[in-house]
C-alpha positions in Angstrom: -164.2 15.4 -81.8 -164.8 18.3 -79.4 -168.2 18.0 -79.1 -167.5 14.2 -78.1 -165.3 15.5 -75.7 -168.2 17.6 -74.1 -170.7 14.9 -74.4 -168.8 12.3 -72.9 -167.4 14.6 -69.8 -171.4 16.0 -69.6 -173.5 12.8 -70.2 -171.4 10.0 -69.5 -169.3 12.1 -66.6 -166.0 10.5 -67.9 -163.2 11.5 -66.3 -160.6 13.1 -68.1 -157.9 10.1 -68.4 -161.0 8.0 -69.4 -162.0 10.4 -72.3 -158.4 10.6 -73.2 -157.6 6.5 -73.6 -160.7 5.6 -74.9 -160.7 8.7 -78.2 -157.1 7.8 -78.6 -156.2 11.4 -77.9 -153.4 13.2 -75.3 -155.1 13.8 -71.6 -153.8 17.9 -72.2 -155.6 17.9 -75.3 -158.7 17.0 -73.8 -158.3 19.3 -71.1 -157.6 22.1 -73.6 -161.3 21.6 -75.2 -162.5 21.4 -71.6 -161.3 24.7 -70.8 -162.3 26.7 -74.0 -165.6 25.7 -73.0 -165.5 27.1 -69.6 -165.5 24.4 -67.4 -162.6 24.6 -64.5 -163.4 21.4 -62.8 -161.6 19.8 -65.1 -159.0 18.4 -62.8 -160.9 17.5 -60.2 -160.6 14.4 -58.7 -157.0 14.2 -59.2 -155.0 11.2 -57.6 -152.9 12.6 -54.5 -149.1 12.4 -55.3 -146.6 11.1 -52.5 -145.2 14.7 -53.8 -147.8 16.8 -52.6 -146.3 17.7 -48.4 -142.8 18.7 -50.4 -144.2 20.8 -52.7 -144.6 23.7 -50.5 -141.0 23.2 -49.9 -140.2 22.9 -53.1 -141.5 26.3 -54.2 -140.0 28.2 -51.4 -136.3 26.6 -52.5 -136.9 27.7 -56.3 -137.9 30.9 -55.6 -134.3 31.6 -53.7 -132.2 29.2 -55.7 -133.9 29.4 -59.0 -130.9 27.8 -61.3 -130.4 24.6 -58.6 -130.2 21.5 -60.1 -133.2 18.6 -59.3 -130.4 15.9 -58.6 -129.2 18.2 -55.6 -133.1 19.4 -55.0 -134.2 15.3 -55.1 -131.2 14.4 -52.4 -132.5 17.5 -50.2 -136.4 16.3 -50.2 -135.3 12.6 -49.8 -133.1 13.5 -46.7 -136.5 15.0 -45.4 -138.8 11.7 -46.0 -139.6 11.7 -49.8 -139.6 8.1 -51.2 -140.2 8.7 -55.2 -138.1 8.0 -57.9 -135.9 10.9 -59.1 -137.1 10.1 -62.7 -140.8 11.4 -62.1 -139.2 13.7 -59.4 -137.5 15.7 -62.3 -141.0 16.0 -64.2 -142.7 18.0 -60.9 -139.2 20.3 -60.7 -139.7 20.9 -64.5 -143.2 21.9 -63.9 -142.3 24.0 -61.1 -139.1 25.6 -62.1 -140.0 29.4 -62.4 -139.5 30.6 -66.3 -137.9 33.5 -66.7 -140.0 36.6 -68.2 -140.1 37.0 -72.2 -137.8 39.2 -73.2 -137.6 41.7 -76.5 -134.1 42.8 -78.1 -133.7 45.8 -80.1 -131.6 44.8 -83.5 -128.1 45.6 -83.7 -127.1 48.6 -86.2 -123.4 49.2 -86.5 -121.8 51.9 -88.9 -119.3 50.7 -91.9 -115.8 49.5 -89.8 -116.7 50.1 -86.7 -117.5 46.4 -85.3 -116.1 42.9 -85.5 -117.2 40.0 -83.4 -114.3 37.0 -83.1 -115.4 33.9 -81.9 -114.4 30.0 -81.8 -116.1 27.3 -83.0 -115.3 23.3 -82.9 -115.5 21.1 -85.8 -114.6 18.2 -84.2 -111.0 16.1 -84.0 -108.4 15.3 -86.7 -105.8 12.6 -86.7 -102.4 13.4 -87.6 -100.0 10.1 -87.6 -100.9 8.7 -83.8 -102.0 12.0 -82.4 -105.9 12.9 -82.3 -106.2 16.9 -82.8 -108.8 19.2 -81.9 -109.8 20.9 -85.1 -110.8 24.3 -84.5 -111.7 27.5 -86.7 -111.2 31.2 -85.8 -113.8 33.6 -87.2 -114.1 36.7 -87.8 -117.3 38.6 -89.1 -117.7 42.5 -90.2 -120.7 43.3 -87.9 -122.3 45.7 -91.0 -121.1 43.9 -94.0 -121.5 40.4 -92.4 -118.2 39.2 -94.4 -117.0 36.1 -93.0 -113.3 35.2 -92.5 -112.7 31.7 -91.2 -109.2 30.0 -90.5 -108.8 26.4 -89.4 -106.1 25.6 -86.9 -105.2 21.8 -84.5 -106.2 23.5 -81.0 -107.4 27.1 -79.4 -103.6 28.1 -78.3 -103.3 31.5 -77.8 -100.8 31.6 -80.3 -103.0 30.3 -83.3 -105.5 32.7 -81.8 -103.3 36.1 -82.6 -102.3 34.3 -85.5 -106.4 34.0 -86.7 -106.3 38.2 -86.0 -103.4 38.7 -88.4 -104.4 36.8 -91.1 -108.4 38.2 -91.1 -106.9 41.7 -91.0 -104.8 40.8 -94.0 -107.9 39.6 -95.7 -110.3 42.5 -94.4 -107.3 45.1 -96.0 -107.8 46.9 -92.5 -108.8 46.7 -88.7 -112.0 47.4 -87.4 -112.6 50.1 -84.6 -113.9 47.1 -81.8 -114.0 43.7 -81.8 -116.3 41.8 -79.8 -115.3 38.6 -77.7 -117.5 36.3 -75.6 -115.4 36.0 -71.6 -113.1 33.0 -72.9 -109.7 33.0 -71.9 -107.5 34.1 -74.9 -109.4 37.3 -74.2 -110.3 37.7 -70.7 -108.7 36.3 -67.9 -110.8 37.4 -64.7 -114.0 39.3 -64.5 -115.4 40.5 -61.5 -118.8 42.5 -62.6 -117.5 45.2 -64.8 -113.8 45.3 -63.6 -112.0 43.2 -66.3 -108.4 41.7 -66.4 -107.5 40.9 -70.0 -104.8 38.6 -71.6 -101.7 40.6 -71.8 -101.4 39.2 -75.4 -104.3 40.5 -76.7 -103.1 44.0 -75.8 -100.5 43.9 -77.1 -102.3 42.7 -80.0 -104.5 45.1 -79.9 -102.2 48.5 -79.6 -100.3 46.9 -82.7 -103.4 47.0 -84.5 -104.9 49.9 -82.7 -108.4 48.5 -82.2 -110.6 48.0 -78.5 -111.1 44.7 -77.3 -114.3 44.8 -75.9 -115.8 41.6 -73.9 -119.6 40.8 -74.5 -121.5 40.7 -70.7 -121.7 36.7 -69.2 -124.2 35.0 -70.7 -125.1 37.4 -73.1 -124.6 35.9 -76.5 -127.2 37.8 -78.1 -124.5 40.5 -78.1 -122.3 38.8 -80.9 -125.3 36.7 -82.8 -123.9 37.8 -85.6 -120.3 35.2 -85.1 -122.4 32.6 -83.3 -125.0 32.8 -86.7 -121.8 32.4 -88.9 -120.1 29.4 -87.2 -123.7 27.6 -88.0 -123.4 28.9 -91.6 -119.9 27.5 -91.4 -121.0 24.2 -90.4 -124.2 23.8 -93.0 -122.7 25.8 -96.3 -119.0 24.7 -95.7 -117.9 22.0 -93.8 -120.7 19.3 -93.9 -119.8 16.6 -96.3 -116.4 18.2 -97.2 -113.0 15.8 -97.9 -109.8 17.0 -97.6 -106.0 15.8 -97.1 -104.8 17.9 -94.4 -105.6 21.0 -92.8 -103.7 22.9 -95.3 -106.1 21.8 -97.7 -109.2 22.7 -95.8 -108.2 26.2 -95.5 -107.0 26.7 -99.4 -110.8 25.9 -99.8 -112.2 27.8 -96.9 -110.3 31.0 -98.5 -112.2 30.4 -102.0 -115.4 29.6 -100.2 -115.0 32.9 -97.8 -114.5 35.2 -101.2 -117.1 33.1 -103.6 -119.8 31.9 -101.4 -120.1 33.6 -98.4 -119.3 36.8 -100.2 -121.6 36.7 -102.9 -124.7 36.0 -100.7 -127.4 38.2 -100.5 -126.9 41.1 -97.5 -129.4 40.8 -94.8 -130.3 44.6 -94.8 -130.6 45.2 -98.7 -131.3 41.4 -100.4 -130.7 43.4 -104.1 -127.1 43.6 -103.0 -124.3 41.3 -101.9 -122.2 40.7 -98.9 -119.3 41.4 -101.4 -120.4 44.9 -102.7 -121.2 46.0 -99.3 -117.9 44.9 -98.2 -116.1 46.6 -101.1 -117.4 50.0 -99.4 -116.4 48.8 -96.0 -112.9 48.3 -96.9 -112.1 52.2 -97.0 -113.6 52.8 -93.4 -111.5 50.2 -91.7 -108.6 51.2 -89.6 -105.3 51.1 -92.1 -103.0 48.3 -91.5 -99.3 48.9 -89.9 -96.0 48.5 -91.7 -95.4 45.3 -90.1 -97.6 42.0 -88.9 -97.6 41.2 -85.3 -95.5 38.4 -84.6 -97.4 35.7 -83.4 -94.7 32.5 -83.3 -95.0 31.1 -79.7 -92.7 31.0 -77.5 -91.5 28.3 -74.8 -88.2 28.1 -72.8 -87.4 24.2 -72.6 -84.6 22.3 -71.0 -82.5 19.7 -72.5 -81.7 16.5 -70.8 -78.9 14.3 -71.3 -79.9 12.9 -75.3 -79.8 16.3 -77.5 -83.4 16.3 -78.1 -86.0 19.4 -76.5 -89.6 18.5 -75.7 -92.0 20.5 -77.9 -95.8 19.7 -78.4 -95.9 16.3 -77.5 -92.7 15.6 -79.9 -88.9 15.4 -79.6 -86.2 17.9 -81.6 -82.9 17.6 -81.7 -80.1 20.1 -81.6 -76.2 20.1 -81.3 -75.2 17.4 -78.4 -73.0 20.8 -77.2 -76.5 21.9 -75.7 -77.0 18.9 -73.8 -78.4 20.0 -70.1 -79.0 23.4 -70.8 -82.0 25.9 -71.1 -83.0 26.9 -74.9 -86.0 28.7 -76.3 -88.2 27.5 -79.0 -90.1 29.5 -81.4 -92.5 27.5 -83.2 -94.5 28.8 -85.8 -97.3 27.0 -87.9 -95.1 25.3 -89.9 -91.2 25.4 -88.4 -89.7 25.0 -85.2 -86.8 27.3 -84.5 -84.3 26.6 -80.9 -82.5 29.0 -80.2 -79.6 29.5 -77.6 -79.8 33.7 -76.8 -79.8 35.2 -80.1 -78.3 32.3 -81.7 -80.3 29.8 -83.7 -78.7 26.2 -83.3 -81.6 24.0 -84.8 -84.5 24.6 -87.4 -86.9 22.2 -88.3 -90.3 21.3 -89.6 -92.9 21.5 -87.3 -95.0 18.2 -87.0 -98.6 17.9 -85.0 -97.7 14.1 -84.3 -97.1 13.0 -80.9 -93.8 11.1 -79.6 -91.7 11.8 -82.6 -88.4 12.3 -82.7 -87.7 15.1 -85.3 -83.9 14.6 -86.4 -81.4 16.7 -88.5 -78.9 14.2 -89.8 -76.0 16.8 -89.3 -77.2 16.7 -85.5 -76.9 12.7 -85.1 -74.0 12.4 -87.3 -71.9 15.1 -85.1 -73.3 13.0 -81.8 -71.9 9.7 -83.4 -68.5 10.9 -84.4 -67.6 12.9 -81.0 -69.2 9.1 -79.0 -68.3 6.0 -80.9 -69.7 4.0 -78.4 -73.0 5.4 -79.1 -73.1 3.7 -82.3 -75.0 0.6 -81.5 -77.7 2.3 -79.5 -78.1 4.6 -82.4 -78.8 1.8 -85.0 -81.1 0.1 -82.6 -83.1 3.7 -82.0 -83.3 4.1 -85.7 -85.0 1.5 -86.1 -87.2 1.3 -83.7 -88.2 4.9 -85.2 -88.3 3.8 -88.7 -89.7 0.1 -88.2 -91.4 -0.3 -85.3 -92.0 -4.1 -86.0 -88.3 -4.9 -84.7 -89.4 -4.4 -81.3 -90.8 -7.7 -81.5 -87.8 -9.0 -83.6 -84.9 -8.1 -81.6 -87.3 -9.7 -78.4 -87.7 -13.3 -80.6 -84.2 -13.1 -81.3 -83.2 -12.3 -77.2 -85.0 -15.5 -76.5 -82.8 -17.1 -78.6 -79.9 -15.7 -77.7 -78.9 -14.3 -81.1 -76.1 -11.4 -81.8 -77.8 -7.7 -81.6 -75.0 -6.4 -82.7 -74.9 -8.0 -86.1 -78.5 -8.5 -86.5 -78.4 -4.3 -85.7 -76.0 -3.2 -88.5 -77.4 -6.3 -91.0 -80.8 -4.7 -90.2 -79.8 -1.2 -90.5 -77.5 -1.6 -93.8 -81.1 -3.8 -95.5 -83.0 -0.6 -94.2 -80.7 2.1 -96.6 -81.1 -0.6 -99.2 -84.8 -1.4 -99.2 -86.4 1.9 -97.3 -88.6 1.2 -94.0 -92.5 0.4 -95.8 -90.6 -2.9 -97.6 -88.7 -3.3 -94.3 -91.7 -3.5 -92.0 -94.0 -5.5 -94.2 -91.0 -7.8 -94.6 -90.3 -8.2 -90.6 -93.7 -8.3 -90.2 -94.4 -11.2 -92.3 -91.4 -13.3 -91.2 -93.1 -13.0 -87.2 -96.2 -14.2 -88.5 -94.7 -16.9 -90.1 -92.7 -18.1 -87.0 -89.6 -17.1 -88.5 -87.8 -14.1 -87.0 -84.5 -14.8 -88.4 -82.7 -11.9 -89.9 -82.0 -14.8 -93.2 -85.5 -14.8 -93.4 -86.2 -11.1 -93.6 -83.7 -11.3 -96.4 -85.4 -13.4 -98.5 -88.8 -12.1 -97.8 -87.4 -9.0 -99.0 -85.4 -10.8 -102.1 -89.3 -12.5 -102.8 -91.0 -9.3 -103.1 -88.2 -7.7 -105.1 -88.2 -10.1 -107.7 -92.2 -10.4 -107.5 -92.5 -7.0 -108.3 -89.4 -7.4 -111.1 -87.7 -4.7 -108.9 -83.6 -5.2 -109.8 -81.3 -6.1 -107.5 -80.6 -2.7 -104.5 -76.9 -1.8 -104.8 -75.6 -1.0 -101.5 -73.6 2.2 -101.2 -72.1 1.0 -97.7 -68.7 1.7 -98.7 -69.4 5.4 -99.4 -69.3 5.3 -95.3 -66.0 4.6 -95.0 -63.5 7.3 -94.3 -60.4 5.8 -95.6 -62.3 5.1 -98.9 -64.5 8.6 -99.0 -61.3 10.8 -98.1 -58.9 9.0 -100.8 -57.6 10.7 -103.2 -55.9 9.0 -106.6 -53.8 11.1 -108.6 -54.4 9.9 -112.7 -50.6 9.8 -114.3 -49.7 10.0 -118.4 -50.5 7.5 -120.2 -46.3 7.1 -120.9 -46.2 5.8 -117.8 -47.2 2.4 -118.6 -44.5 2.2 -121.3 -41.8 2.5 -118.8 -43.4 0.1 -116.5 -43.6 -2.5 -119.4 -40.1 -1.5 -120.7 -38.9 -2.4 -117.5 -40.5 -5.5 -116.9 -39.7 -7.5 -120.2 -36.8 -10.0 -119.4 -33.0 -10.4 -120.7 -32.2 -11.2 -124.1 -29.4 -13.6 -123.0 -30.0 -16.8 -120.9 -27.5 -19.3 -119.7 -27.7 -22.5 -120.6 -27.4 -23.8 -117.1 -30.4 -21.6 -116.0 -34.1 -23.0 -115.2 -36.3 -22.1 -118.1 -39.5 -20.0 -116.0 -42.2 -17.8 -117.6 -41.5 -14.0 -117.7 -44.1 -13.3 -115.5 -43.1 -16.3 -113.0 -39.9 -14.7 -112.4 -39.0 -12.7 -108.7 -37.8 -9.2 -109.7 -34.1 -8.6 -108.3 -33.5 -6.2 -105.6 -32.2 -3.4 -108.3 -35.0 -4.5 -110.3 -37.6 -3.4 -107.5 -35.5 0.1 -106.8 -36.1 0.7 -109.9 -40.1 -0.4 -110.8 -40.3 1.7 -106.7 -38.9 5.0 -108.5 -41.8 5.1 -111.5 -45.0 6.6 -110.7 -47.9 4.3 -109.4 -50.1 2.9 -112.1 -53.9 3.6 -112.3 -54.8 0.1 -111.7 -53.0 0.4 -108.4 
């Protein structure tokens, strides 16, 4: 094929395009074999470009500005005459763009706890209920024993970022001497050359644990290859094609991968040993940890509006309707959300990564309802709006036709304690898309599946709601009691004559005769 090429260009005086389109073969190919044979008039006769005045200008402007971007570089030539396309503009600036020079790195060597690199990496979103997370894992790798500690948390907060610290030192058994951060924010707030302001958190972190943070220069990531290398080895050996329920899950199986896998493959500087025995020897060079954990529950001063409820993370929280209109602080940690008023804690609850929730304590509502009767209606109306969203569209139906929200509310709310909100909702649901949204038809959608299912009949436990029934008291009385009462109930011996014959039990009791029956003790039945 190359001595075609040579004929062809030498004989036949093909140009290069020609040679190219008629061998089937790439024009720099044939200019390739061209070359390695000496001959540098390869390219001549090239077709002038409408390019060619700008590209004088376009050198000059590279040279100073060597990182600007074609887009502003086409609008700058085309403001000076150039009528191209930007499309095959790009290709000449791509050509032209200066390269910058090769450049050689010396390998890293670190001695046994003295380095840590800590990076980010982003696996993509999760959905919890309605709210889209971003799932993100904290690592952590020993820079001489390459063992990997990974944590998975919903979000880059700062506070699951001291939180990622704590728990690899727990799992190291000790603190490295530096760790090693690229310029993101948890770590570094301003940089101006080599004067650095960090986050006052990580300090604070970092003279708990008695270790130096120490920032990698911008645009260096060479400096911490070794985190960069093990959020790929995350992705490919861990995560890809991995199920799981919820992100409690996924790190109860990152923590057996992190001491299984990744610790028992092969070191990079000895291949006969394993990142696990090399870590082994680490652990005894590694800073000791302190007495106590640094706290790491975050911390936000919220107000509370008129309904008893503070704003936290995209969800609601309620707390005693005493705090109504007043400043509280919440300290949330991965799993509960603590208010508190000064040192006082006045809610606790568990902490949900939903969004628009409204997170009750039933103590909370119940004191609300008691101390504002008149908040009763809106409260069965809220509850269910909560618990069965479909109602929304019930209670409208019915407002067209003019129906009783009061009664429909507490018939609604009583078949909600009876049948729970999933049978409630599918129920509701049904009767709107049969045309029915009566609250009779609810019922006997809800009667239908019951007996479907051969489900018995729910027993209602409405009364148990009722103070004068839940705060009454009955007093049992011996059993002798009852003779009394039948003693003195049986009728005379002696009739007259005269007298109209009734039945015993037909009979009015004289006035003596109910003194009498008022002075014994009640009986059970009553």
């Amino acid at each position: 094929m190359e001595a075609e090429i040579l004929r062809l260009h030498h004989a036949e005086k093909w140009l290069v395009g020609t040679i190219a389109r008629q061998l089937g073969l790439h024009h720099s190919t044939v200019r390739r074999v061209l070359a390695q044979a000496g001959i540098t008039a390869a390219r001549q006769g090239k077709r002038r470009s409408i390019a060619d005045p700008y590209l004088d200008f376009i050198t000059v402007t590279l040279e100073r500005y060597p990182r600007l971007g074609a887009a502003r570089l086409y609008a700058m030539v085309s403001e000076r005459g150039y009528g191209g396309g930007p499309d095959h503009f790009r290709s000449i600036v791509a050509r032209m763009r200066p390269r910058p020079p090769a450049q050689a790195y010396l390998r890293l060597r670190t001695l046994p706890g003295e380095q840590a690199q800590v990076d980010w990496g982003h696996f993509g979103k999760l959905t919890v209920g309605h709210a889209e997370r971003a799932l993100m894992a904290f690592v952590m790798v020993l820079s001489y024993s390459r063992q990997v500690f990974v944590r998975f948390y919903l979000g880059a907060a700062m506070a699951n970022f001291l939180h990622g610290h704590v728990e690899a030192f727990e799992f190291y058994g000790g603190v490295p001497r530096t760790l090693l951060y690229d310029n993101l924010k948890s770590a570094v707030l301003e940089r101006r050359l080599d004067a650095i302001r960090f986050n006052p958190a990580l300090l604070e972190l970092a003279a708990h644990y008695r270790f130096l943070p120490r920032p990698v220069s911008p645009a260096r990531g060479n400096e911490k290859g070794r985190v960069e290398r093990a959020i790929g080895y995350i992705r490919t050996s861990f995560f890809a094609a991995r199920s799981f329920t919820d992100i409690d899950d996924l790190n109860r199986q990152a923590h057996q991968w992190m001491t299984v896998a990744a610790g028992g493959r092969r070191w990079p500087q000895a291949h006969e040993r394993s990142v696990a025995e090399v870590f082994a020897e680490e652990r005894g060079r590694l800073i000791a940890l302190p007495d106590n954990p640094f706290p790491t529950d975050e911390r936000v001063e919220v107000r509370v509006g008129k309904t008893p409820y503070v704003r936290f993370d995209r969800n609601d929280y309620s707390v005693p309707h005493e705090h109504a209109r007043r400043t509280l602080v919440v300290m949330a940690s991965l799993h509960t959300v603590r208010v508190l008023a000064g040192a006082d804690v006045v809610a606790t609850h568990e902490r949900s990564f939903d969004r628009d929730r409204q997170i009750e304590d039933a103590a909370h509502v119940q004191d609300l309802v008691e101390y504002k009767r008149q908040a009763r209606g809106h409260r069965g109306i809220d509850r269910l709006y909560h618990a069965v969203p479909a109602t929304q569209e019930l209670f409208r139906a019915m407002a067209a036709r003019g129906a009783n929200f009061g009664a429909a509310t507490s018939a609604l709310v009583r078949l909600l304690d009876m049948h729970g909100a999933g049978a409630l909702e599918i129920a509701v649901r049904e009767a709107i898309e049969q045309g029915v949204p009566h609250l009779g038809a609810v019922r006997q959608i809800l009667d239908q599946h019951r007996a479907a299912e051969g489900r018995p009949p729910p027993l209602s436990a409405a009364t148990a709601h009722d103070p004068r029934i839940r705060d009454l008291v009955v007093r049992p009385h011996a059993l002798t009691d009852y003779d009394s009462i039948e003693h003195n109930t049986q009728a005379p011996e002696n009739h007259d004559d005269n007298s109209d014959q009734q039945p015993i039990d037909d009979q009015q009791p004289t006035h003596d005769d109910r003194a009498s029956q008022d002075d014994k003790p009640a009986s059970r039945n009553a």
